[in-house]
N, CA, C and O atoms as a Maestro MAE file, in Angstrom:
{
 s_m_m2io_version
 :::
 2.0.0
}

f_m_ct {
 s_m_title
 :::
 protein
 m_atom[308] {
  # First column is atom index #
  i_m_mmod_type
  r_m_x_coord
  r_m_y_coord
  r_m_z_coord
  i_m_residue_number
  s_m_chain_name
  s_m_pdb_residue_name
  s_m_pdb_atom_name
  i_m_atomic_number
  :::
  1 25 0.817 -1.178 0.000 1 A "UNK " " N  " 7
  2 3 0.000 0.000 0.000 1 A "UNK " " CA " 6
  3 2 0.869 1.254 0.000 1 A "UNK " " C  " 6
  4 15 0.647 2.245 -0.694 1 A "UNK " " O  " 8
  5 25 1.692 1.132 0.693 2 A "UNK " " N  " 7
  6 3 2.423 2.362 0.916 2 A "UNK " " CA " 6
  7 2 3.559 2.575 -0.511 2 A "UNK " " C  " 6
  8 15 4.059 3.690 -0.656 2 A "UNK " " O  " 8
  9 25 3.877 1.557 -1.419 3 A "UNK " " N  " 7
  10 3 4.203 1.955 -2.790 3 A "UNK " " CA " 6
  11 2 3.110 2.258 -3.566 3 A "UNK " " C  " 6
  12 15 3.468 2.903 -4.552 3 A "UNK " " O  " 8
  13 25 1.805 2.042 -3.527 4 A "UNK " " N  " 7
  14 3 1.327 2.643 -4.191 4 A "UNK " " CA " 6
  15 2 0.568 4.154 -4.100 4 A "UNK " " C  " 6
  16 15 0.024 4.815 -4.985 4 A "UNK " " O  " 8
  17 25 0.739 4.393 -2.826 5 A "UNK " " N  " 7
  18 3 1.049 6.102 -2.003 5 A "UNK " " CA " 6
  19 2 1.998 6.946 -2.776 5 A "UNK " " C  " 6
  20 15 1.913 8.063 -3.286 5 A "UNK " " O  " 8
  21 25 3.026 5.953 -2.686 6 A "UNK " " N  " 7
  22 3 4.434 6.802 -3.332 6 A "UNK " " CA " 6
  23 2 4.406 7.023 -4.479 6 A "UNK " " C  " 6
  24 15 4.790 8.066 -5.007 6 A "UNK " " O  " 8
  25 25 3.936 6.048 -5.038 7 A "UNK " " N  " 7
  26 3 3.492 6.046 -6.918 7 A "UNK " " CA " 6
  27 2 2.420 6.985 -7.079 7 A "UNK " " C  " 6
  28 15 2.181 7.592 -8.123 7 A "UNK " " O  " 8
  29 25 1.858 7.068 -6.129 8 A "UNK " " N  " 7
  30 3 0.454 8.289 -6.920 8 A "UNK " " CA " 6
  31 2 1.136 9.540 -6.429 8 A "UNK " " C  " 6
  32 15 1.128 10.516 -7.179 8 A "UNK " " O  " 8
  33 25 1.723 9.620 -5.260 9 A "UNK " " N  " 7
  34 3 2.464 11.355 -5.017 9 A "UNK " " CA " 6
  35 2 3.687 11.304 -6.385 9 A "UNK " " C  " 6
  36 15 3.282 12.109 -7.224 9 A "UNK " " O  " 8
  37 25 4.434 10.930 -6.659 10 A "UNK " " N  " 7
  38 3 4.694 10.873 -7.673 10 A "UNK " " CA " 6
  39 2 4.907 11.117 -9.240 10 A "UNK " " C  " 6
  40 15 5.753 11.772 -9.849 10 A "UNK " " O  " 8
  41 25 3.701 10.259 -9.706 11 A "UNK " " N  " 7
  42 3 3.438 10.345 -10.965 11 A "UNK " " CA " 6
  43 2 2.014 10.732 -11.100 11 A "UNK " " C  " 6
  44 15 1.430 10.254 -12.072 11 A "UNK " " O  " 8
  45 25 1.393 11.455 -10.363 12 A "UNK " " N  " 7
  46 3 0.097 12.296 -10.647 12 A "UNK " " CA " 6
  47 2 0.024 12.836 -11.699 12 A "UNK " " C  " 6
  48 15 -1.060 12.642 -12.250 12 A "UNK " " O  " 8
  49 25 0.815 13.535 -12.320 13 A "UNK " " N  " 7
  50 3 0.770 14.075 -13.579 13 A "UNK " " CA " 6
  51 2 2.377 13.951 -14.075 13 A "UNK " " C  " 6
  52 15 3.358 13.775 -13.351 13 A "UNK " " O  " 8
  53 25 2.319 14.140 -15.949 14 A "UNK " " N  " 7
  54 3 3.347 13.899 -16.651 14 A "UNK " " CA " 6
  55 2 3.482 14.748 -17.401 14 A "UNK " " C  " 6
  56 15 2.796 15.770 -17.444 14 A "UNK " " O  " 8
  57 25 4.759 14.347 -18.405 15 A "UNK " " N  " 7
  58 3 4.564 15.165 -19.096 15 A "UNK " " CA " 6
  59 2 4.102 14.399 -20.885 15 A "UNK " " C  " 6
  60 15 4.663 14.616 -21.959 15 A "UNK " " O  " 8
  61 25 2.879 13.480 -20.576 16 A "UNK " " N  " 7
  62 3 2.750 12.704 -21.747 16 A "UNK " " CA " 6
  63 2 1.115 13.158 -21.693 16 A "UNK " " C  " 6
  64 15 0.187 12.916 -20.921 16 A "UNK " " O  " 8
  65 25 1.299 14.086 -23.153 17 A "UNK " " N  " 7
  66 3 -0.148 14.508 -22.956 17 A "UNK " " CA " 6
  67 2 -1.296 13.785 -23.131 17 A "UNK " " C  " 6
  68 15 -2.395 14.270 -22.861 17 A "UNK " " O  " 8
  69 25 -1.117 12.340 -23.685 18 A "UNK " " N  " 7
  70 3 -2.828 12.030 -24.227 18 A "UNK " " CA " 6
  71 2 -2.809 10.871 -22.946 18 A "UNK " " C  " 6
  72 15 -3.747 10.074 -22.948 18 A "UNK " " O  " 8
  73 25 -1.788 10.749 -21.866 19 A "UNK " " N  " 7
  74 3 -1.966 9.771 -21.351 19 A "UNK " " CA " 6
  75 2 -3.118 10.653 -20.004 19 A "UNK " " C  " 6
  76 15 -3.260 11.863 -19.825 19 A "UNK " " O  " 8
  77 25 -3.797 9.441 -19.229 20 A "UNK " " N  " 7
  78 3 -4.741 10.374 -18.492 20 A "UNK " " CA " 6
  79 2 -4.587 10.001 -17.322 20 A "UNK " " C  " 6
  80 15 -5.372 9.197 -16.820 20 A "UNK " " O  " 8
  81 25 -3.698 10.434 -16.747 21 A "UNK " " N  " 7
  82 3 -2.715 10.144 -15.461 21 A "UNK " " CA " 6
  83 2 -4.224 10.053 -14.158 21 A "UNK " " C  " 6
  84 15 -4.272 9.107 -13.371 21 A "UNK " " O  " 8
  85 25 -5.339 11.195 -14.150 22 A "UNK " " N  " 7
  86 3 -5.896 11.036 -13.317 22 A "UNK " " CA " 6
  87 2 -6.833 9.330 -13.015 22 A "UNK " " C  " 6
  88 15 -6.986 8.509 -12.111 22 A "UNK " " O  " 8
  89 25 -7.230 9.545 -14.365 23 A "UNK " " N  " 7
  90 3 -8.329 8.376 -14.924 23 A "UNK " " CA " 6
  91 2 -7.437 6.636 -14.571 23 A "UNK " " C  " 6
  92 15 -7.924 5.691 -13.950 23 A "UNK " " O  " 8
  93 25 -6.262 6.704 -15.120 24 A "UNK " " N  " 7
  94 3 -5.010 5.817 -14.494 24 A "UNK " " CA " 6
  95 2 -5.301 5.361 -13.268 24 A "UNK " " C  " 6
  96 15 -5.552 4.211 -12.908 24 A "UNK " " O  " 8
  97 25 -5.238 6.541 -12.543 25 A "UNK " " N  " 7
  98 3 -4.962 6.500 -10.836 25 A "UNK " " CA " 6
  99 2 -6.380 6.323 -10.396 25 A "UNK " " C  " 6
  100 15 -6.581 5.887 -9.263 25 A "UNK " " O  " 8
  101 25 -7.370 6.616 -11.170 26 A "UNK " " N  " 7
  102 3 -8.954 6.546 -10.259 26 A "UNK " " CA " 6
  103 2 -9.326 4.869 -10.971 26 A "UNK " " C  " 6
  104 15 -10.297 4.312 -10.460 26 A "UNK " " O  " 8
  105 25 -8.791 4.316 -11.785 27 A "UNK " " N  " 7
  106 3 -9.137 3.079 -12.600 27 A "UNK " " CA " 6
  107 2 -8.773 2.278 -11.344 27 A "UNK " " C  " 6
  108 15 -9.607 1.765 -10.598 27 A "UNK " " O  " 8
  109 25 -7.441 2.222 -11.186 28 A "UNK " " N  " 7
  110 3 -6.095 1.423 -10.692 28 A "UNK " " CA " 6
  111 2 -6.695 1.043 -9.200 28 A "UNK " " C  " 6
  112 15 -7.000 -0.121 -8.943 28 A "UNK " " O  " 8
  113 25 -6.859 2.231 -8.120 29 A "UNK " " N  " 7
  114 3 -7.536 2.329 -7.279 29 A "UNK " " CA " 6
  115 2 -9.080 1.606 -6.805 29 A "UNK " " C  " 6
  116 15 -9.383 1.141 -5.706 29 A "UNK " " O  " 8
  117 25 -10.033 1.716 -8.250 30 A "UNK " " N  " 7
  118 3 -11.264 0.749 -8.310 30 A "UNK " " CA " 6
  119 2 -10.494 -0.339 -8.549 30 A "UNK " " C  " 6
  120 15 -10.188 -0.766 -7.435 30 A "UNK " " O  " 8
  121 25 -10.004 -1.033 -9.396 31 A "UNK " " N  " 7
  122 3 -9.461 -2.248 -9.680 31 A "UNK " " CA " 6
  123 2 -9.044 -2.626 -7.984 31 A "UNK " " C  " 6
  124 15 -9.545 -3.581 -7.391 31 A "UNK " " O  " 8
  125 25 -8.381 -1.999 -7.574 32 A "UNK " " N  " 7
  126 3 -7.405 -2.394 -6.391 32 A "UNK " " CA " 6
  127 2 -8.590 -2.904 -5.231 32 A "UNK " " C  " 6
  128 15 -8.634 -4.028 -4.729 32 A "UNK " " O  " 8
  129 25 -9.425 -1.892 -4.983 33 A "UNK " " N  " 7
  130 3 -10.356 -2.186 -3.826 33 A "UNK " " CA " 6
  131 2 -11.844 -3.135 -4.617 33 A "UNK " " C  " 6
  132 15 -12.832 -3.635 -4.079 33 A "UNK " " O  " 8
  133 25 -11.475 -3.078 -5.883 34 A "UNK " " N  " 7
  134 3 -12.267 -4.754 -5.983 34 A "UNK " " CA " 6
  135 2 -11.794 -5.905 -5.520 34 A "UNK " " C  " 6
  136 15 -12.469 -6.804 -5.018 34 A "UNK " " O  " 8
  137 25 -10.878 -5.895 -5.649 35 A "UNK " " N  " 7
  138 3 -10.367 -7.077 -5.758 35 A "UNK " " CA " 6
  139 2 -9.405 -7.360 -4.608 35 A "UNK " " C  " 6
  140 15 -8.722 -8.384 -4.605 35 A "UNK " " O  " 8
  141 25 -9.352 -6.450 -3.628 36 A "UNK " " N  " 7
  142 3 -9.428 -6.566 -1.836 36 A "UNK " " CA " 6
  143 2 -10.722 -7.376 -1.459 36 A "UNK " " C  " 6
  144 15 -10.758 -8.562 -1.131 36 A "UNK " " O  " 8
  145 25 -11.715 -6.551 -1.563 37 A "UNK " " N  " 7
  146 3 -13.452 -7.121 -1.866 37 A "UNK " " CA " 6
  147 2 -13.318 -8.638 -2.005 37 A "UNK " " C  " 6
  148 15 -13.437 -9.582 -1.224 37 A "UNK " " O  " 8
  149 25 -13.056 -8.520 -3.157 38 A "UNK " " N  " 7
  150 3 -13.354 -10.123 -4.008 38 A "UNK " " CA " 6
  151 2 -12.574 -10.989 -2.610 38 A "UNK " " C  " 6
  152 15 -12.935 -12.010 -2.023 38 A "UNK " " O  " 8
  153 25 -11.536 -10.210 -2.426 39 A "UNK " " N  " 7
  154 3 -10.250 -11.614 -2.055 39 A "UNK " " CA " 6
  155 2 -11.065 -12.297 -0.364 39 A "UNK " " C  " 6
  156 15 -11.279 -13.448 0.017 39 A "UNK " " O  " 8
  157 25 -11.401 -10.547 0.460 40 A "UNK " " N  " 7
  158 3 -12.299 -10.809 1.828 40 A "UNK " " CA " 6
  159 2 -13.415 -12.076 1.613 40 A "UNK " " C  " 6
  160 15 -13.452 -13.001 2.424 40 A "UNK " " O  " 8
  161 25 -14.165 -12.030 0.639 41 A "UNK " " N  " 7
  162 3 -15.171 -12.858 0.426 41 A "UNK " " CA " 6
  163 2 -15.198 -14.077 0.036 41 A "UNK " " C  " 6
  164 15 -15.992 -14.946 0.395 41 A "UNK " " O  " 8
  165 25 -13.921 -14.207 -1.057 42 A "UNK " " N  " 7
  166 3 -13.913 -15.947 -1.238 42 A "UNK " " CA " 6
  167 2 -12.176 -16.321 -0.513 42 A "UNK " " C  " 6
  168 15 -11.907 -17.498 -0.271 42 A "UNK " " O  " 8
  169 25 -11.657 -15.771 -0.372 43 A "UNK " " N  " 7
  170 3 -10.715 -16.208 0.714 43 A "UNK " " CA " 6
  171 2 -9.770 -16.654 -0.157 43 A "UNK " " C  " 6
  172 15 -8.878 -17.370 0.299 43 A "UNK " " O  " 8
  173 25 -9.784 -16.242 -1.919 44 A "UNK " " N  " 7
  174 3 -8.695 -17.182 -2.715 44 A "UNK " " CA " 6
  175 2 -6.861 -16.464 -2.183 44 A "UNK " " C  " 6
  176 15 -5.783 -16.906 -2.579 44 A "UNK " " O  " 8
  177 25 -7.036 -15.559 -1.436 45 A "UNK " " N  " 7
  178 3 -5.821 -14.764 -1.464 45 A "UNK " " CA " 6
  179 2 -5.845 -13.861 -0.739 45 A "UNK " " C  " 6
  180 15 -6.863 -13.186 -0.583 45 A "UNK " " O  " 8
  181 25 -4.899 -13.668 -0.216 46 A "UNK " " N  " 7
  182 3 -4.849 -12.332 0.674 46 A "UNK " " CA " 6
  183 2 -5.067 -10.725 0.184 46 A "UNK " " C  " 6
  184 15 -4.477 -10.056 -0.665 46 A "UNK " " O  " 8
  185 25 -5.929 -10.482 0.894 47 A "UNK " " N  " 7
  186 3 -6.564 -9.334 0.508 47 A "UNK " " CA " 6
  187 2 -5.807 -8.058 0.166 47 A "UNK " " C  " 6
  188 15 -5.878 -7.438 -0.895 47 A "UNK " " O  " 8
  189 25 -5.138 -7.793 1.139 48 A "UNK " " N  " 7
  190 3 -3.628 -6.899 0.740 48 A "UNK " " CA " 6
  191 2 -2.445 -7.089 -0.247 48 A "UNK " " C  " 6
  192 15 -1.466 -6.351 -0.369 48 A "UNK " " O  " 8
  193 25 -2.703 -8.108 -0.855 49 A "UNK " " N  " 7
  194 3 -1.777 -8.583 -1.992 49 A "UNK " " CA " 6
  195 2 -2.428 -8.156 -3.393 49 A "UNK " " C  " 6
  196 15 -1.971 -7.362 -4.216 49 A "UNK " " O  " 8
  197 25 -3.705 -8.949 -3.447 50 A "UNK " " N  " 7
  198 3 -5.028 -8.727 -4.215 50 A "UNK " " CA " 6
  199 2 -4.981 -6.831 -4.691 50 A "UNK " " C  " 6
  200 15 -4.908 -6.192 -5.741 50 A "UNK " " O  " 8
  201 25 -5.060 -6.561 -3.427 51 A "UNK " " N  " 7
  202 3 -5.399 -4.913 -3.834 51 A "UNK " " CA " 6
  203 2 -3.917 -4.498 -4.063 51 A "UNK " " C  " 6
  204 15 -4.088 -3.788 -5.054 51 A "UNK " " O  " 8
  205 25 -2.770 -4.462 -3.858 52 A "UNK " " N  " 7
  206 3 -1.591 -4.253 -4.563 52 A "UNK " " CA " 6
  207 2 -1.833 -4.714 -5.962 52 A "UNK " " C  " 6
  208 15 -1.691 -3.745 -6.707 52 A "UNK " " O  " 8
  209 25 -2.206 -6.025 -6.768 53 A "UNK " " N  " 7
  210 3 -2.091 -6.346 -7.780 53 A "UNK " " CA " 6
  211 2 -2.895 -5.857 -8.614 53 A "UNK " " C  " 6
  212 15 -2.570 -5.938 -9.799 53 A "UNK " " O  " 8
  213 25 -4.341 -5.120 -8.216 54 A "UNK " " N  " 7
  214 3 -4.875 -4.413 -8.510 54 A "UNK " " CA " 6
  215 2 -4.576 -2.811 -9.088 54 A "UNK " " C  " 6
  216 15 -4.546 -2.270 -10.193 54 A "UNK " " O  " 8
  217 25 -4.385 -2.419 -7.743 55 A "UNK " " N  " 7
  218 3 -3.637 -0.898 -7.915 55 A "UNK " " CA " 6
  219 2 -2.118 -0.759 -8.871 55 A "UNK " " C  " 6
  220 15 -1.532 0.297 -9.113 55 A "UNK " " O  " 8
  221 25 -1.768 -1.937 -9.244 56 A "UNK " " N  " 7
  222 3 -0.398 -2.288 -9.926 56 A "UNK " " CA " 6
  223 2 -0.376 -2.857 -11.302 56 A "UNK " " C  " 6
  224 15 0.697 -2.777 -11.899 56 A "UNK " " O  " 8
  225 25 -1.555 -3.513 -12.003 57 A "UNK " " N  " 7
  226 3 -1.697 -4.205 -12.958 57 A "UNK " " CA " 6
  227 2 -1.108 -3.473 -13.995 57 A "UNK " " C  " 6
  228 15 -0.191 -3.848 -14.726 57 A "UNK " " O  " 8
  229 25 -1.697 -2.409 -14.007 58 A "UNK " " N  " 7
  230 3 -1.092 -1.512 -15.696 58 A "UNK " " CA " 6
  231 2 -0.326 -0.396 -15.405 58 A "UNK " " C  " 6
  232 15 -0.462 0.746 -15.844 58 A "UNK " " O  " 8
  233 25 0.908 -1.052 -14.229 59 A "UNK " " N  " 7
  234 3 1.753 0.005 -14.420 59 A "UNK " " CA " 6
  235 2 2.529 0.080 -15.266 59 A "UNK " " C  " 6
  236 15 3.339 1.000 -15.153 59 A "UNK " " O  " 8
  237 25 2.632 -0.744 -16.368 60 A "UNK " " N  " 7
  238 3 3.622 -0.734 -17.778 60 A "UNK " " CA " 6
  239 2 3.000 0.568 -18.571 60 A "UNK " " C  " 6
  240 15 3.677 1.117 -19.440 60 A "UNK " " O  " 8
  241 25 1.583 1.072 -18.209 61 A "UNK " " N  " 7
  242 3 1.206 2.053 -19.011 61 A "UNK " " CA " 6
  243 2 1.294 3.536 -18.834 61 A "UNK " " C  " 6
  244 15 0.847 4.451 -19.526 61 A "UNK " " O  " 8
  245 25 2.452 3.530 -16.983 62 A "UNK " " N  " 7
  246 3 2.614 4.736 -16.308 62 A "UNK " " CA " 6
  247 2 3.728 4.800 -17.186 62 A "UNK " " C  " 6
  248 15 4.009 5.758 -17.906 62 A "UNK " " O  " 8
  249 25 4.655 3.197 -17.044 63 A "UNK " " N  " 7
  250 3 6.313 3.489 -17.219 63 A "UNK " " CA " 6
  251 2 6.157 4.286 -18.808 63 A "UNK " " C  " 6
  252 15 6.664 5.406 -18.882 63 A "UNK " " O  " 8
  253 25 5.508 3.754 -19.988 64 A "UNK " " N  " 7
  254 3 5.790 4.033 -21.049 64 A "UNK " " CA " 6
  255 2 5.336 5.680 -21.330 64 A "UNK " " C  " 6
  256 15 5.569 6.321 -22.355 64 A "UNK " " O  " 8
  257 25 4.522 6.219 -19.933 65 A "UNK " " N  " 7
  258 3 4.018 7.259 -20.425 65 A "UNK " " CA " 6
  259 2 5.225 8.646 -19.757 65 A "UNK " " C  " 6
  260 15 5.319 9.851 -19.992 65 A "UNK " " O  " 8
  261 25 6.073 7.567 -18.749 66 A "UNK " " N  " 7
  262 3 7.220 8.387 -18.189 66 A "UNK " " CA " 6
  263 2 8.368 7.777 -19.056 66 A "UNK " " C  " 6
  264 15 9.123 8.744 -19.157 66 A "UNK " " O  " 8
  265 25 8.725 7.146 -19.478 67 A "UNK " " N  " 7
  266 3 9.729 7.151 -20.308 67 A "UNK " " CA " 6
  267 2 10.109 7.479 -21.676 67 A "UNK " " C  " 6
  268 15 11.212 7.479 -22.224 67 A "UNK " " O  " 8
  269 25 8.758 7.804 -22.168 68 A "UNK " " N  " 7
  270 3 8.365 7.950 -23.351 68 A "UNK " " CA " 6
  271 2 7.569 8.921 -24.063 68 A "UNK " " C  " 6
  272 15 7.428 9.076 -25.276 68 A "UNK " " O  " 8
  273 25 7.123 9.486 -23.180 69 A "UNK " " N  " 7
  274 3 6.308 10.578 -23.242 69 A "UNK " " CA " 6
  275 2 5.661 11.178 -24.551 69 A "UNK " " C  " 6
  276 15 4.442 11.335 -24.612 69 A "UNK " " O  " 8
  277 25 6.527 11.523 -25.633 70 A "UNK " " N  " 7
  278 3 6.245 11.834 -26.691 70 A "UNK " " CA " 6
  279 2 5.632 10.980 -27.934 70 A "UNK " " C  " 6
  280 15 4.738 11.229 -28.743 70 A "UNK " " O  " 8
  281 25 6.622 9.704 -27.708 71 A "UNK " " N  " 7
  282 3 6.361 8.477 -28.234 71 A "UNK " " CA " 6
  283 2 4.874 7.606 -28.264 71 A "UNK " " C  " 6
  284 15 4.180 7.089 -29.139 71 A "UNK " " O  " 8
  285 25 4.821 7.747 -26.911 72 A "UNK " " N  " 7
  286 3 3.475 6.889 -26.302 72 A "UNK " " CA " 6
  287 2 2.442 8.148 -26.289 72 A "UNK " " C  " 6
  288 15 1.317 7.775 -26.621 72 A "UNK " " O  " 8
  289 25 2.515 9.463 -26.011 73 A "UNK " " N  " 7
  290 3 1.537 10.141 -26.950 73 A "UNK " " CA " 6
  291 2 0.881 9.740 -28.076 73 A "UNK " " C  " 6
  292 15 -0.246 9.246 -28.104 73 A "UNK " " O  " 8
  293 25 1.736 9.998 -29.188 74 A "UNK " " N  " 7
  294 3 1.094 9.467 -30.427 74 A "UNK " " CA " 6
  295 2 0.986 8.117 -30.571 74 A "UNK " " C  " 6
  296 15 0.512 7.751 -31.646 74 A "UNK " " O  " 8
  297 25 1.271 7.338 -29.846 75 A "UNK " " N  " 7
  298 3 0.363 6.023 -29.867 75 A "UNK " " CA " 6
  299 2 -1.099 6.390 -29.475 75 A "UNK " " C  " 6
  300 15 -1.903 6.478 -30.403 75 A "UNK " " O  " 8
  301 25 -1.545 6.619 -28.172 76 A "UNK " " N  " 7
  302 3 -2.425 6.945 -27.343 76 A "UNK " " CA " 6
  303 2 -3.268 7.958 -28.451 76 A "UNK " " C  " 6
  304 15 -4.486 7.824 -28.332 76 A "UNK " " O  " 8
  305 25 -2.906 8.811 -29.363 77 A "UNK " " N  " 7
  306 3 -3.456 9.574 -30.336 77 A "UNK " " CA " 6
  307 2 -4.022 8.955 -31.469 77 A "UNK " " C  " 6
  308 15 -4.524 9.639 -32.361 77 A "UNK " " O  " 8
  :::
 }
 m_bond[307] {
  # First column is bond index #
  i_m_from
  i_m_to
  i_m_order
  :::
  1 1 2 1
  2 2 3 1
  3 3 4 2
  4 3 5 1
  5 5 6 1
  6 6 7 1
  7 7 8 2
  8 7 9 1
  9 9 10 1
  10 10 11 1
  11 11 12 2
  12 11 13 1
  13 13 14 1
  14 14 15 1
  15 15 16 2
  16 15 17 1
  17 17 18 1
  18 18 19 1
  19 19 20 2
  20 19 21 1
  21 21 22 1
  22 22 23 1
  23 23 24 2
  24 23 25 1
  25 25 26 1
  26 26 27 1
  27 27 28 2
  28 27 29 1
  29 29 30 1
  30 30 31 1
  31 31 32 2
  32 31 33 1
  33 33 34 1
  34 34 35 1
  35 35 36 2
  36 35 37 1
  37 37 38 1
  38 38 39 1
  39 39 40 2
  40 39 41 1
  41 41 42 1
  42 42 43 1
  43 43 44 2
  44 43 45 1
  45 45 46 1
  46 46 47 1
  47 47 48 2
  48 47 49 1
  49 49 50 1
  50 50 51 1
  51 51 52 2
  52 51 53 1
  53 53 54 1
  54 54 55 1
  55 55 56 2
  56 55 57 1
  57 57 58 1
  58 58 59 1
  59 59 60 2
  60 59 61 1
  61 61 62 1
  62 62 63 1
  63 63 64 2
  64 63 65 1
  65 65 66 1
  66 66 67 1
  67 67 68 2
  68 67 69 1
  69 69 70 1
  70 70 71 1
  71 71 72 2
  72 71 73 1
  73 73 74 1
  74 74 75 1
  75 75 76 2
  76 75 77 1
  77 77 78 1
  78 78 79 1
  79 79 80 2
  80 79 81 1
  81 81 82 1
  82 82 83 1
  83 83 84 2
  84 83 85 1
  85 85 86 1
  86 86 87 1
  87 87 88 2
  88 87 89 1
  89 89 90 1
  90 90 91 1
  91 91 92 2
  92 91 93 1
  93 93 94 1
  94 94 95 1
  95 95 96 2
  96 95 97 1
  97 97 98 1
  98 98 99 1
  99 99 100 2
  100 99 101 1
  101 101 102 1
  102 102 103 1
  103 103 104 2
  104 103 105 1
  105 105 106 1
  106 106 107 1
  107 107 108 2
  108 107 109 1
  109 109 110 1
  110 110 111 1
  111 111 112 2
  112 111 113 1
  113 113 114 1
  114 114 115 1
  115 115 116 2
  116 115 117 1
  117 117 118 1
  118 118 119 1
  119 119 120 2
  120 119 121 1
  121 121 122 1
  122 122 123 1
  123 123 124 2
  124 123 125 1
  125 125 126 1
  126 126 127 1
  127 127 128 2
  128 127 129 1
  129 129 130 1
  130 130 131 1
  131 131 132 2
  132 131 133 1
  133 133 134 1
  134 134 135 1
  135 135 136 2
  136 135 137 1
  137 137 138 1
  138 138 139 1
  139 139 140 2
  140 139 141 1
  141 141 142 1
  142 142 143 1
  143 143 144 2
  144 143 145 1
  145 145 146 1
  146 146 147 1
  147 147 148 2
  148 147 149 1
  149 149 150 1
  150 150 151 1
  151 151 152 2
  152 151 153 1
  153 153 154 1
  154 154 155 1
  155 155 156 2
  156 155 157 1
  157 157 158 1
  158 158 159 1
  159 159 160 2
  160 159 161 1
  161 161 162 1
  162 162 163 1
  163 163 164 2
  164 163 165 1
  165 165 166 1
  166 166 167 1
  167 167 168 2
  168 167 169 1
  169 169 170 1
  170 170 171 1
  171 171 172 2
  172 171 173 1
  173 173 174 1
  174 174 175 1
  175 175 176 2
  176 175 177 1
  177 177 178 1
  178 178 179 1
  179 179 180 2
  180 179 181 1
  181 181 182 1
  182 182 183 1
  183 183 184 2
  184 183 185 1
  185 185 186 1
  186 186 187 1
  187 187 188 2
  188 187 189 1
  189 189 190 1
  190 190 191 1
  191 191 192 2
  192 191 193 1
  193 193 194 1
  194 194 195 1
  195 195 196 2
  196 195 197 1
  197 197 198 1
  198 198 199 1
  199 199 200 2
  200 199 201 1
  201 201 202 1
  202 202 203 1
  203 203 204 2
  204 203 205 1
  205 205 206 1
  206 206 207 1
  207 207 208 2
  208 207 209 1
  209 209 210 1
  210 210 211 1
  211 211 212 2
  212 211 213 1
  213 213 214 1
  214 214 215 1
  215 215 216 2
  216 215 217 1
  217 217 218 1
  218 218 219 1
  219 219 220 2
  220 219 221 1
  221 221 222 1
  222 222 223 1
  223 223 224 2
  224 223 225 1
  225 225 226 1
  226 226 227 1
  227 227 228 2
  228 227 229 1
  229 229 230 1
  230 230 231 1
  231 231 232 2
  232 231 233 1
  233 233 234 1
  234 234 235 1
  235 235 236 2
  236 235 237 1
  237 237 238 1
  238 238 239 1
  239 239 240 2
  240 239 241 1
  241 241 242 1
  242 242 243 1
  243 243 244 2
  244 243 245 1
  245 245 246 1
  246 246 247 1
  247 247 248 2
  248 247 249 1
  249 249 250 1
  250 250 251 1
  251 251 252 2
  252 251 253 1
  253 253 254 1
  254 254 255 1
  255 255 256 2
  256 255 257 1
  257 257 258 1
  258 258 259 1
  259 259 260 2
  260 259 261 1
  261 261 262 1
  262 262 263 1
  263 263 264 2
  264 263 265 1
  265 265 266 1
  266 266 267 1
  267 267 268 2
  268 267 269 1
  269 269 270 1
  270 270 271 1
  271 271 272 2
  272 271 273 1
  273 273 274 1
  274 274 275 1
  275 275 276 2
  276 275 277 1
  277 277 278 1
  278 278 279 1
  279 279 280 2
  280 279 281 1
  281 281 282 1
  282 282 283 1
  283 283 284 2
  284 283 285 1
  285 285 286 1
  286 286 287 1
  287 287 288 2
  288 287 289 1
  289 289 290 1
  290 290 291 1
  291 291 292 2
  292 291 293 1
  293 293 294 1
  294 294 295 1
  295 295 296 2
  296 295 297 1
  297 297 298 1
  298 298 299 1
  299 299 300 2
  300 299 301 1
  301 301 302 1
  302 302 303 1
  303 303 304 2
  304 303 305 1
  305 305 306 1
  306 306 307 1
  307 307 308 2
  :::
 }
}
């Protein structure tokens, strides 16, 4: 939890314009506390892992939008 604290103070905003850093972080976040949810209820996994893997799934789409910025723009375009 607390890397993904650090990751949202962070990379809140970029400098990759079509990427939508907020929408990212409000997706990532639902994903995350579903699937805390899910994990409390059927018991397949620990719930705090669950919501890390959640809040973490598409961070390949932060890295490319910080490493790449211009590049992964005009993809995203």
């Amino acid at each position: 939890m607390a890397l993904g604290f650090s990751l949202l103070s962070d990379y809140r905003t970029g400098r990759c314009r079509a990427f939508d850093y907020e929408g990212f972080w409000a997706g990532s976040l639902l994903l995350g506390v579903c699937l805390q949810v899910f994990a409390q209820r059927t018991r397949v996994a620990a719930a705090d892992e669950l919501f890390s893997l959640g809040l973490l799934v598409r961070v390949g789409e932060l890295g490319l939008a910080t490493i790449y910025p211009d590049d992964y723009s005009r993809v995203l375009e």
